[in-house]
Backbone as CSV, one residue per row, in Angstrom:
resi,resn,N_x,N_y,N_z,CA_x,CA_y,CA_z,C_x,C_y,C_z
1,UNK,150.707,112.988,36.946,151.867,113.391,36.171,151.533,114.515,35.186
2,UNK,150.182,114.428,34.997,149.953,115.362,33.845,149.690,116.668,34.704
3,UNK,149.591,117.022,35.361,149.438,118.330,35.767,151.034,119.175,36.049
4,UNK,151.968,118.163,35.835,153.560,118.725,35.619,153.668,119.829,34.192
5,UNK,152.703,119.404,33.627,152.959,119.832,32.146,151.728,121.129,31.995
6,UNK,151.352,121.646,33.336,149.844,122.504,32.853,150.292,123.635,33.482
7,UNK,149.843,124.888,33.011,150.131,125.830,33.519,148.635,126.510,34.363
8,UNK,148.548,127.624,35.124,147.417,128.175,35.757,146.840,129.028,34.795
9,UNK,145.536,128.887,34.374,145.001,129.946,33.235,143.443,130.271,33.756
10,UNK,142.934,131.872,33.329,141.975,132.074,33.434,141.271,131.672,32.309
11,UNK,139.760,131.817,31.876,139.298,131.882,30.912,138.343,133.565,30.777
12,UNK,138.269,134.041,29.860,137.895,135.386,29.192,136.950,135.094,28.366
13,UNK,135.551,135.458,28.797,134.632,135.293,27.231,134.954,136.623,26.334
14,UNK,135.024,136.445,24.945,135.056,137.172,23.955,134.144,136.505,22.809
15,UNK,133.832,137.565,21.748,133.719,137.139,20.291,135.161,137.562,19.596
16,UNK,134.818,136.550,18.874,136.215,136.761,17.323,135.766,136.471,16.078
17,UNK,136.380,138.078,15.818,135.792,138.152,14.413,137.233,138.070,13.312
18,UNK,136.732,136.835,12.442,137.619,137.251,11.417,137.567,138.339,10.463
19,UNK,138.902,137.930,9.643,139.565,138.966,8.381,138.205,139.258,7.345
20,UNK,137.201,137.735,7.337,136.429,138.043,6.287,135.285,138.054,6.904
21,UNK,135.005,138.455,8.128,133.815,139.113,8.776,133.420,138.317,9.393
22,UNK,133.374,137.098,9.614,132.051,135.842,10.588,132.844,136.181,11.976
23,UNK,132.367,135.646,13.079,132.476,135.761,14.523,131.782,134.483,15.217
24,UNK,132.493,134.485,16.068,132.285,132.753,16.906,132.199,133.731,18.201
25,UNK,132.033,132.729,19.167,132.356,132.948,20.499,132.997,132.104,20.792
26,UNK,133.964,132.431,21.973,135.527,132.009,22.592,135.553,132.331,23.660
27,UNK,136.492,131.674,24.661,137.028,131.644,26.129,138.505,131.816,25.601
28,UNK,138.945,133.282,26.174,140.357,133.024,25.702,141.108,132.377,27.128
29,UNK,142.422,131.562,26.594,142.802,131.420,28.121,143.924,132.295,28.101
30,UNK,143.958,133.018,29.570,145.042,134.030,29.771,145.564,133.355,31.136
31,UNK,147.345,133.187,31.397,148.230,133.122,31.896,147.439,133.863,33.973
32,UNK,147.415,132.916,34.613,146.945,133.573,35.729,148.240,134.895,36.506
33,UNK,149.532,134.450,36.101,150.396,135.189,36.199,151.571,136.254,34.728
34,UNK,151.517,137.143,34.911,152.030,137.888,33.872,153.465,137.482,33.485
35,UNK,154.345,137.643,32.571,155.530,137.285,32.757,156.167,138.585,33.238
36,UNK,156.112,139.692,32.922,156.521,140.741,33.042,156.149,141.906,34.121
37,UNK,155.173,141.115,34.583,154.348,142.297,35.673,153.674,141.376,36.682
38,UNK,152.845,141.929,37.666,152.562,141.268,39.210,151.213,141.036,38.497
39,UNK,150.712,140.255,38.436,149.182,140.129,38.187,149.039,139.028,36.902
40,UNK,147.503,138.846,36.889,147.656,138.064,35.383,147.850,138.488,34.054
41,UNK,148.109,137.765,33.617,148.181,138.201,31.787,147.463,139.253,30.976
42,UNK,147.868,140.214,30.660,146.493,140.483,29.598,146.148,140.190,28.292
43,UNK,145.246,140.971,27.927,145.003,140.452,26.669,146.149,140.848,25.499
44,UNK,146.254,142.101,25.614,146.893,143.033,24.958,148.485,142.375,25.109
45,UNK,148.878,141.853,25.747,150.462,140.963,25.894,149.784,139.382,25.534
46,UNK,149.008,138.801,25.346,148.728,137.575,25.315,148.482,137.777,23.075
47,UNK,147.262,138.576,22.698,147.834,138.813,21.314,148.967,139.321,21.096
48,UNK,149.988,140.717,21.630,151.049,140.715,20.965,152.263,139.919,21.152
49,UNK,152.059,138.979,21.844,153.470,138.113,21.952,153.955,137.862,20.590
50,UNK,155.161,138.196,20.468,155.622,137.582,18.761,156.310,136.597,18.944
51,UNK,156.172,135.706,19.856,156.162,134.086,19.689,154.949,133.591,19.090
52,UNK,153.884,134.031,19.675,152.165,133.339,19.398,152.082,133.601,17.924
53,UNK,151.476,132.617,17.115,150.961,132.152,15.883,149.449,132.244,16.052
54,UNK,149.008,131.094,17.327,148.294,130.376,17.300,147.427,131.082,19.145
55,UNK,146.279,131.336,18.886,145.914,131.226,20.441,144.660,130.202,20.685
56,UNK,145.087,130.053,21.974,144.476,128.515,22.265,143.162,129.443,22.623
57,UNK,141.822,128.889,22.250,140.628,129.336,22.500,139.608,127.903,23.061
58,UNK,138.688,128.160,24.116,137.469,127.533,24.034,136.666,127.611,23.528
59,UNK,136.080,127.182,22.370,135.003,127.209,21.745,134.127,126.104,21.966
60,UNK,132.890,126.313,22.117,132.133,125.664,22.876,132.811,124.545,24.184
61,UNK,132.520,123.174,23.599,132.980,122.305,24.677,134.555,122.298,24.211
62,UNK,135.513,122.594,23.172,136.702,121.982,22.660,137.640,122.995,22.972
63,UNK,138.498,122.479,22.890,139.627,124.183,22.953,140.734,123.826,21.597
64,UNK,140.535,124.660,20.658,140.827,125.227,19.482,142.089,126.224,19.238
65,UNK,142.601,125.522,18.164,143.723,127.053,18.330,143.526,127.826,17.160
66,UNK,143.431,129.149,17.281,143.090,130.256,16.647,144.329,130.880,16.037
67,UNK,144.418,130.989,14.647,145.761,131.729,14.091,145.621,133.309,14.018
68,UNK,146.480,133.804,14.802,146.405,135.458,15.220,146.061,136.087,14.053
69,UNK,147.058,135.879,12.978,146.613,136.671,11.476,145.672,137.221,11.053
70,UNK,144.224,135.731,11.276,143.003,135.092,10.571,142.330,136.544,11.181
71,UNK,142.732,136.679,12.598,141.820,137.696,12.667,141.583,138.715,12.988
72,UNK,139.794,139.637,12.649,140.611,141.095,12.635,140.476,142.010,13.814
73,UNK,139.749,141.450,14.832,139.597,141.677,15.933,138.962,140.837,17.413
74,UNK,139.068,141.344,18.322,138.383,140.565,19.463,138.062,141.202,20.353
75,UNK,136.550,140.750,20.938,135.687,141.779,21.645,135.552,141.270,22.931
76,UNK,135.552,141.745,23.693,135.114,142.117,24.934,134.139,142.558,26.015
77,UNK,133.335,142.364,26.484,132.161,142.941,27.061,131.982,143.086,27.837
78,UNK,132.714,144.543,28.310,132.740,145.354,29.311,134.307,145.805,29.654
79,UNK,134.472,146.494,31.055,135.632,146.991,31.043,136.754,145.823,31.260
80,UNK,138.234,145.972,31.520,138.872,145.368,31.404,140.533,145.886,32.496
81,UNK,140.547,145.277,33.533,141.468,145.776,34.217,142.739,146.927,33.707
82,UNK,143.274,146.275,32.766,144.228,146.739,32.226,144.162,147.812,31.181
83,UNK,142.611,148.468,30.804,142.189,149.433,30.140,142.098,150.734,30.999
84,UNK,141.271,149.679,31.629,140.974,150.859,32.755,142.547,151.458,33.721
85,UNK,143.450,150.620,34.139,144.327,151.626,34.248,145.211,152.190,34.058
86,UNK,145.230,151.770,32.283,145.634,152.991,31.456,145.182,154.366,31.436
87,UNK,143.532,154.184,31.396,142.704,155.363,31.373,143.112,156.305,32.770
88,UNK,143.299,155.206,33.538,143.161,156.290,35.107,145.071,156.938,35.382
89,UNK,145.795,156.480,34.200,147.148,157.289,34.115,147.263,158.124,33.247
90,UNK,146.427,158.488,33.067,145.884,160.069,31.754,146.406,159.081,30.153
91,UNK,145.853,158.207,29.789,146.105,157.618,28.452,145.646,158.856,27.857
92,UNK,146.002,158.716,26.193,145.455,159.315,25.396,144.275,158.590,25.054
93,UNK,143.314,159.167,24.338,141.771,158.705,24.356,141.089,159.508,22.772
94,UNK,141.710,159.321,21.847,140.842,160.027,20.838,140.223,159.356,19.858
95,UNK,139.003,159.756,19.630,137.727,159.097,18.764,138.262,159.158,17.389
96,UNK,138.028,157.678,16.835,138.275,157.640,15.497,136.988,156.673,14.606
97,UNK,137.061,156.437,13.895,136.404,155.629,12.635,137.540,155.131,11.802
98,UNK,137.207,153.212,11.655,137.959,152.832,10.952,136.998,151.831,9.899
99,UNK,137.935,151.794,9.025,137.462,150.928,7.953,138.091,149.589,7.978
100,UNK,137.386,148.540,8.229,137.998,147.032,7.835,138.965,147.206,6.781
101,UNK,139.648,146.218,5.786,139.426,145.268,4.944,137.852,144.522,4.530
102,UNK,137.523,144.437,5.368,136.137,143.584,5.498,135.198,144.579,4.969
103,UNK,135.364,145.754,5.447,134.024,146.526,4.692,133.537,146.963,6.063
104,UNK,133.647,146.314,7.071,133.006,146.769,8.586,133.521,147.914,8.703
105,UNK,132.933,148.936,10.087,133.361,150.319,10.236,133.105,150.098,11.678
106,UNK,134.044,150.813,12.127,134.221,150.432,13.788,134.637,151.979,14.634
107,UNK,133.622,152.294,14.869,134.018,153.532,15.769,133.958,153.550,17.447
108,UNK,134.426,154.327,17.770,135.206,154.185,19.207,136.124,155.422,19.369
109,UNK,136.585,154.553,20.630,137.909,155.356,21.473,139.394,154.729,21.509
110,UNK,140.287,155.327,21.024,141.278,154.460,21.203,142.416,154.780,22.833
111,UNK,142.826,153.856,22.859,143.400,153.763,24.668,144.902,153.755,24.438
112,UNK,145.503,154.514,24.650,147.275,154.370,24.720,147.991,154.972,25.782
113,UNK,149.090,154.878,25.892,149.986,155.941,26.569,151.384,155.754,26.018
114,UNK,151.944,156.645,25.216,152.844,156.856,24.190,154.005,158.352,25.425
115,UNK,155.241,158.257,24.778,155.667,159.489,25.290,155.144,160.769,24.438
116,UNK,155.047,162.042,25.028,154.861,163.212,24.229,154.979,163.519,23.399
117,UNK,156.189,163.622,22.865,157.228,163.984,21.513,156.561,162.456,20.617
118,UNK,155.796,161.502,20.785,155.268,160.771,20.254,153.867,160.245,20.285
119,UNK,152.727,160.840,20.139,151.602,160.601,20.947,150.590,160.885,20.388
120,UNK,150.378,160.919,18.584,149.732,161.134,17.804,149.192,159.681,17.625
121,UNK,147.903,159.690,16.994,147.396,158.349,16.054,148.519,157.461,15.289
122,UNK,148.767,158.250,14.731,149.886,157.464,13.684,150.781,156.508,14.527
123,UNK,151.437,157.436,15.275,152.539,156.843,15.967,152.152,155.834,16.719
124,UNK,151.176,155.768,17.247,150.774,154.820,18.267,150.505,153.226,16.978
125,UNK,149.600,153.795,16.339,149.287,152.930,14.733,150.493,152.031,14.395
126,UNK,151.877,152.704,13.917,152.465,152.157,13.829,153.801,151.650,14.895
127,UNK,153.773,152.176,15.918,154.388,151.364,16.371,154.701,149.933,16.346
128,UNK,156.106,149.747,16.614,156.706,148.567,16.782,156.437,147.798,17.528
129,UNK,156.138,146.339,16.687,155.593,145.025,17.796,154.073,145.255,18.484
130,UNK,153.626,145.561,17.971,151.875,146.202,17.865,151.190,145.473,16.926
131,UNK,150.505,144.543,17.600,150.005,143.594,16.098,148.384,143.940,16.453
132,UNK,147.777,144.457,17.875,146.747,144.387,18.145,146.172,146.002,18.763
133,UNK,145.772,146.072,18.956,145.694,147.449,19.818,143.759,147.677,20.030
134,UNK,143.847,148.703,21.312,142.432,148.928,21.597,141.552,149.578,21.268
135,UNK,140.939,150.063,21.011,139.465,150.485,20.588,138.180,150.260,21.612
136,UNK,138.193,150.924,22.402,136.833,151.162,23.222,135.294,151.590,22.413
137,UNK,134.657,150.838,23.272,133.176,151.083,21.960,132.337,150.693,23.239
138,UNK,131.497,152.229,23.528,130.471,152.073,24.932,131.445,151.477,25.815
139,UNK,130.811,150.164,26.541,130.919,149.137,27.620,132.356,148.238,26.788
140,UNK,132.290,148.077,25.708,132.650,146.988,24.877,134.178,147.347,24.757
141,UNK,135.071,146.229,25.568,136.925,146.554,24.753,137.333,145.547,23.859
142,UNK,137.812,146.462,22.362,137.898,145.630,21.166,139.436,145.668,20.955
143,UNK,140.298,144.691,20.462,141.543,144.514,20.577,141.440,144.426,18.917
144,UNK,141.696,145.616,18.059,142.031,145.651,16.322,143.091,144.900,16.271
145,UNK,142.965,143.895,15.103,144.350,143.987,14.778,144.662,144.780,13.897
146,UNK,145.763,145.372,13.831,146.210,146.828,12.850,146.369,146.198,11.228
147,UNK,146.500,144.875,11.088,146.777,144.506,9.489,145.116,144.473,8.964
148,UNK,144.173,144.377,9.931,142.838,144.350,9.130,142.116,145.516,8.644
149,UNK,143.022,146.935,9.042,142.521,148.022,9.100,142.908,148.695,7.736
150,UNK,142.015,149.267,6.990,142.226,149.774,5.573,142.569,151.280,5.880
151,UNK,141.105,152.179,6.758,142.058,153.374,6.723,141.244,153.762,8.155
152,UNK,141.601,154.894,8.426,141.234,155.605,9.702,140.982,157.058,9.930
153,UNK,140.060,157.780,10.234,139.739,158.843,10.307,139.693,159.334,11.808
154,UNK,139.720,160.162,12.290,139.133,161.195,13.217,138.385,161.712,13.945
């Protein structure tokens, strides 16, 4: 009976780092099917859902729920379907440096695809319903959240 009530999920190793700097390791679980698209979930729709509060994580043997807020990013190690084919539809791709809240400094690449007449840093930054966004670093895809970010350079 109980499997009436379960849905199909992958698991994703990541680290998560909070607002005030510590980092765990986590299995995120992502949706084996997308709601919106042919394939599974990603990450990038699994943090910005603005239903989610809370994401369900494996941490070690337990599965934990994680409050989106708490934290200020989540890492990745290595490429990531859904990065990559952004990149391979001419995303925009420009190198920045950011500053925590935390004091951390996080440089990279950031990954978008915005329309023209809109397609600057900023805009992408603030866009609407954007609670998370990417940051490429080497091998490594980091999902910012934009409230942990103090400022940003170039």
């Amino acid at each position: 009976m109980a499997e009436l009530y379960t849905i199909d999920v992958y698991r994703l190793p990541v680290r998560l780092v909070t607002l005030a700097g510590s980092s765990f390791e986590g299995k995120l679980f992502l949706r084996s099917e997308g709601e919106h698209h042919l394939g599974p979930e990603t990450v990038r729709e699994r943090l910005n859902d603005p239903e989610a509060t809370f994401l369900p994580c494996e941490i070690g043997e337990r599965v934990e729920l994680v409050r989106l807020t708490g934290l200020a990013y989540v890492e990745h190690w290595g490429p990531l379907p859904e990065v990559e084919a952004e990149e391979e539809m001419g995303a925009e791709r420009p190198s920045v440096e950011m500053l925590l809240d935390s004091g951390e400094v996080l440089a990279g690449t950031l990954v978008y695809i915005l329309p023209p007449e809109r397609h600057r840093v900023l805009d992408h930054l603030n866009s609407p319903n954007l609670r998370f966004f990417v940051l490429r670093r080497g091998e490594a895809t980091l999902y910012i959240n934009r409230q942990a970010v103090l400022r940003v350079r170039g």
